[in-house]
C-alpha positions in Angstrom: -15.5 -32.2 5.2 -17.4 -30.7 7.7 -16.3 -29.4 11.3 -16.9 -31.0 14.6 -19.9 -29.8 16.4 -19.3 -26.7 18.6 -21.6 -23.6 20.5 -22.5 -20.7 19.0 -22.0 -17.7 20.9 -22.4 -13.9 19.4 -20.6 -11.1 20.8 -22.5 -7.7 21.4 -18.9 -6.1 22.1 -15.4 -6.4 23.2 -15.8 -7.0 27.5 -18.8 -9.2 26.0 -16.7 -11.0 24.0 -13.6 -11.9 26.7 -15.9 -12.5 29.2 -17.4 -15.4 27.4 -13.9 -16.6 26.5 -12.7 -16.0 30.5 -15.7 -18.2 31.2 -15.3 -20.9 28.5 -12.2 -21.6 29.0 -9.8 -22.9 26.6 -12.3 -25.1 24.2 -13.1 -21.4 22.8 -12.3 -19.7 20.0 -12.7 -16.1 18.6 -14.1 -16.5 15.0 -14.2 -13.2 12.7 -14.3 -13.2 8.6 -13.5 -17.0 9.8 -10.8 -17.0 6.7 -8.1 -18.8 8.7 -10.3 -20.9 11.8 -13.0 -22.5 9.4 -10.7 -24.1 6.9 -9.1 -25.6 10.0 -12.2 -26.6 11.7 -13.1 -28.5 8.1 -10.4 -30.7 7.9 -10.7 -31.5 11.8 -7.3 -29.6 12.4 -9.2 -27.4 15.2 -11.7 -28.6 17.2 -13.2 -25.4 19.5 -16.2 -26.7 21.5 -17.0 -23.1 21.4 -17.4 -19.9 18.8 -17.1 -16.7 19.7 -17.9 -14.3 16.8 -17.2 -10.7 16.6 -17.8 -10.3 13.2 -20.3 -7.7 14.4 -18.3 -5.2 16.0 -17.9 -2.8 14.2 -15.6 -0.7 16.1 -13.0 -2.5 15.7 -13.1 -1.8 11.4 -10.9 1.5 11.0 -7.7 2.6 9.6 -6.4 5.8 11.5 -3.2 8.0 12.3 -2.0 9.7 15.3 1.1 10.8 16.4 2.2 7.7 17.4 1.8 5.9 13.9 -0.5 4.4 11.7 -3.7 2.4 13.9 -5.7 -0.4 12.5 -8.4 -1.9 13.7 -8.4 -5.7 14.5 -11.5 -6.3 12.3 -10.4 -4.0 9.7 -9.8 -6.7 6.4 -7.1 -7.2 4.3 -9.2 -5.3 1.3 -10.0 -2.3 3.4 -5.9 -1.8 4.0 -5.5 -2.8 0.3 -7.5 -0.2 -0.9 -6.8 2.5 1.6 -5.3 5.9 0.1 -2.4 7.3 1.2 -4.6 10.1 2.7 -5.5 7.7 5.3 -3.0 6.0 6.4 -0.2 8.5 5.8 3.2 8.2 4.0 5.7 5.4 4.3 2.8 2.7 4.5 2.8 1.2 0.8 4.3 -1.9 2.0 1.1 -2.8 3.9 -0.8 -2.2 1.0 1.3 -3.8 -1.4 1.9 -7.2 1.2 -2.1 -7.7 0.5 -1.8 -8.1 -3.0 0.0 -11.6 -2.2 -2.7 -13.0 0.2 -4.8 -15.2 -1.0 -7.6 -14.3 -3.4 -9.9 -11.7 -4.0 -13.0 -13.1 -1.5 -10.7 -14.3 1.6 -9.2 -10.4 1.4 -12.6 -9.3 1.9 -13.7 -11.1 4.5 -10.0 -12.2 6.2 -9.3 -9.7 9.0 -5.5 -8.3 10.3 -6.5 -9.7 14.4 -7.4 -12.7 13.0 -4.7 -13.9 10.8 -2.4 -12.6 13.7 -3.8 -14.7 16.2 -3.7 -17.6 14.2 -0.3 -17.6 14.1 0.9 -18.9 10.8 4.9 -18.1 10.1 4.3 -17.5 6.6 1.6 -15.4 6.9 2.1 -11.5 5.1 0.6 -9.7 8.4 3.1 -11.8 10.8 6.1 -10.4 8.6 4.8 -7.3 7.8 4.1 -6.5 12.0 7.9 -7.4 12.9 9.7 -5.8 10.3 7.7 -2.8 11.0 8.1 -3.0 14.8 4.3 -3.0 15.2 2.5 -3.1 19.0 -0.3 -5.6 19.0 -2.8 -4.7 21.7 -4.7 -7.2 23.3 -7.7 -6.7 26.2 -8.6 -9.2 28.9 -11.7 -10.2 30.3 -11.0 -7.6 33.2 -10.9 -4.8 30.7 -7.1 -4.6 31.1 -5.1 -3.7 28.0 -1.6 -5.6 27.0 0.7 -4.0 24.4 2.5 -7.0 22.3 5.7 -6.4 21.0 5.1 -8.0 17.3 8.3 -9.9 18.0 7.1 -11.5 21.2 3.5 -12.2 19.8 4.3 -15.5 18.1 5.4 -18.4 20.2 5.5 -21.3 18.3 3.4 -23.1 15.2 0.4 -21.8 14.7 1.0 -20.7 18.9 0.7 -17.2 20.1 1.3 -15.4 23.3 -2.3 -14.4 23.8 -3.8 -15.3 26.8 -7.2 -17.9 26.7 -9.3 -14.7 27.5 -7.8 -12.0 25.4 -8.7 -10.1 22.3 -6.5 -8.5 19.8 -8.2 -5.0 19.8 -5.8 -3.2 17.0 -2.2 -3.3 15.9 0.0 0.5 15.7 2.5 0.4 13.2 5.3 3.3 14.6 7.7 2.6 12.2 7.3 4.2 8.4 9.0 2.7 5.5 9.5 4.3 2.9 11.9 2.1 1.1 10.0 -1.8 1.9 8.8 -4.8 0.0 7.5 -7.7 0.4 7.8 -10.7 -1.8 7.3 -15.1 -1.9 6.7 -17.8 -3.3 3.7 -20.4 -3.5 3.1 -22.6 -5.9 -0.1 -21.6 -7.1 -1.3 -17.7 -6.4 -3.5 -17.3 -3.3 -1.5 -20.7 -1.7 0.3 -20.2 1.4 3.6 -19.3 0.9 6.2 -21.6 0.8 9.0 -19.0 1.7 8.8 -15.2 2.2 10.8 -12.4 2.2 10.2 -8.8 3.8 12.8 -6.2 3.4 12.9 -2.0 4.5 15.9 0.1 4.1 17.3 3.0 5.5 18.3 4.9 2.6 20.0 8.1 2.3 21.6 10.6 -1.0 20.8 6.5 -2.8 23.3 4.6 -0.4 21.9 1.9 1.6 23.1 2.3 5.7 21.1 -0.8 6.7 18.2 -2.5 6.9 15.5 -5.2 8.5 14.9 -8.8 7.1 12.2 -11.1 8.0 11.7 -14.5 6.8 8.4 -16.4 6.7 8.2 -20.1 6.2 11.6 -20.9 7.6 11.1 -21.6 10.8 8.1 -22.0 13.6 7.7 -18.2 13.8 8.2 -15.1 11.2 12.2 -14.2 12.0 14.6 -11.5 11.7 17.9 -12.1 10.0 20.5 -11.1 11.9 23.0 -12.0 9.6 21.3 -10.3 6.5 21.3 -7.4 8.7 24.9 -7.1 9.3 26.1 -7.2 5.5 23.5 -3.9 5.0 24.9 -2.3 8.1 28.3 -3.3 6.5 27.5 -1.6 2.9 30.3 -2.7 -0.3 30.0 -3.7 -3.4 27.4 -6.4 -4.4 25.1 -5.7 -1.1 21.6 -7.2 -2.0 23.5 -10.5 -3.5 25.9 -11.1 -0.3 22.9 -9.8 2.2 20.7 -12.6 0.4 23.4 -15.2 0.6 23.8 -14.5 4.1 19.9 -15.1 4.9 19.9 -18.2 2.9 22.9 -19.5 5.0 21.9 -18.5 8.5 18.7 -20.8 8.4 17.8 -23.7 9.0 14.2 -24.3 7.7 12.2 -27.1 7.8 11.8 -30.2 4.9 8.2 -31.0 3.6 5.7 -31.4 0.6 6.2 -28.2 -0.1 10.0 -28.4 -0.2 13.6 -29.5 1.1 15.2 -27.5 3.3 17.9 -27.0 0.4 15.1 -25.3 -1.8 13.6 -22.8 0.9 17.8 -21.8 1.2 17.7 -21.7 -2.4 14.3 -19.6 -2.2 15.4 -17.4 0.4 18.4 -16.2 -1.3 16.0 -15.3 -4.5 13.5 -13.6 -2.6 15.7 -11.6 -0.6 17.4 -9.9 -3.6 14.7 -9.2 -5.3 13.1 -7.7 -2.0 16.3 -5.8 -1.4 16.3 -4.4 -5.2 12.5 -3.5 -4.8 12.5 -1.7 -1.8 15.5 0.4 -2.8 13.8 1.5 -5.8 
């Protein structure tokens, strides 16, 4: 299929690029490696009038730390964090590197870029879990050159629905939070296919005892979540801990039926995934 007809407009940089969205309105859309939009705009799901591509700005393409924690780039792909050494982005960051290893294939990595799967908004997506269990900022700018630092928690709304204003950019994302001990894991049924469920663990381990922990599930509900209740039965330690803090995931949810699954299987899938994140990251 082929999309609906739309304007082309190329960005020379950022105030460039949310000016044209200020003055477009909402039939724009920002297009980067195009990884998530086009596919979209093929099957008629997404019908911009307008294009805005910043594909060419290359400013926003880096992977940096600072005091604060580990800054990316919202252009930066999904291979350039794949294949980043530990020299650059510091210690404690594996998971981000690992998490890439699960989206899609080899091609959409390469051109697919961290703002843009972000922005798009999908619940099952590895950055959307990977920014809330890491207690990332996303930073948006206006088209009056005025910054906005996102909590990851309060940057996804709804399906496919972010908080991002019609005339802001996602500029880059700061990861504060190091861990060490974090995985990332799910399950599609055929590699490089959105995930049906996923599961995204870190612990806070000390002298090999677990003390507690974040959970985030993807593909269970509208948005990437938190598990409160998985996070209780770490805090709570005992025997058994990954199998009862998986249970309790699996039970706390109530996620959606459709071609891809019953709600009964995404429980069921839940309370495999979580385990085995749980036993990955404490190794």
């Amino acid at each position: 299929m082929k999309p609906a007809s739309f304007s082309y407009h190329r960005a020379r940089d950022v105030p460039g690029a949310t000016r044209s969205l200020a003055e477009l309105g909402g039939e724009a859309k920002i297009i980067a490696g195009g990884q998530s939009l086009v596919p979209m705009m093929n099957f008629r799901l997404a019908r911009p009038r307008h294009l805005v591509d910043i594909g060419g700005l290359r400013e926003l393409r880096y992977l940096r730390t600072a005091d604060d924690g580990l800054h990316i780039g919202a252009l930066t792909t999904h291979h350039d964090v794949e294949t980043a050494p530990e020299s650059v982005t510091g210690p404690g960051f594996a998971v981000l590197r690992e998490g890439m290893r699960w989206l899609g294939h080899l091609p959409i990595r390469t051109r697919g870029t961290i703002g843009g799967s972000l922005a798009h908004g999908d619940a099952t997506a590895e950055w959307g879990l990977l920014t809330v269990l890491l207690d990332a900022r996303v930073v948006a700018e206006n088209s009056a050159g005025r910054r906005r630092v996102i909590p990851a928690g309060e940057l996804f709304l709804g399906f496919f629905t972010t908080t991002l204003e019609h005339d802001e950019l996602i500029v880059e994302v700061i990861f504060p939070r190091r861990a060490p001990h974090a995985a990332i894991t799910e399950f599609a049924r055929r590699h490089g296919d959105f995930a049906t469920v996923a599961a995204a663990v870190s612990l806070d381990v000390s002298d090999g005892t677990v003390h507690s922990g974040r959970v985030v599930l993807g593909g269970v509900a509208e948005v990437p979540c938190r598990s409160a209740a998985a996070e209780a039965v770490l805090a709570e330690g005992g025997p058994e801990l990954f199998e009862r803090c998986a249970e309790a995931a699996a039970e706390a949810i109530d996620p959606p039926s459709d071609a891809n699954g019953s709600a009964d299987y995404r429980r069921a899938l839940t309370r495999e995934l979580v385990a085995a994140a749980c036993a990955k990251a404490a190794s």
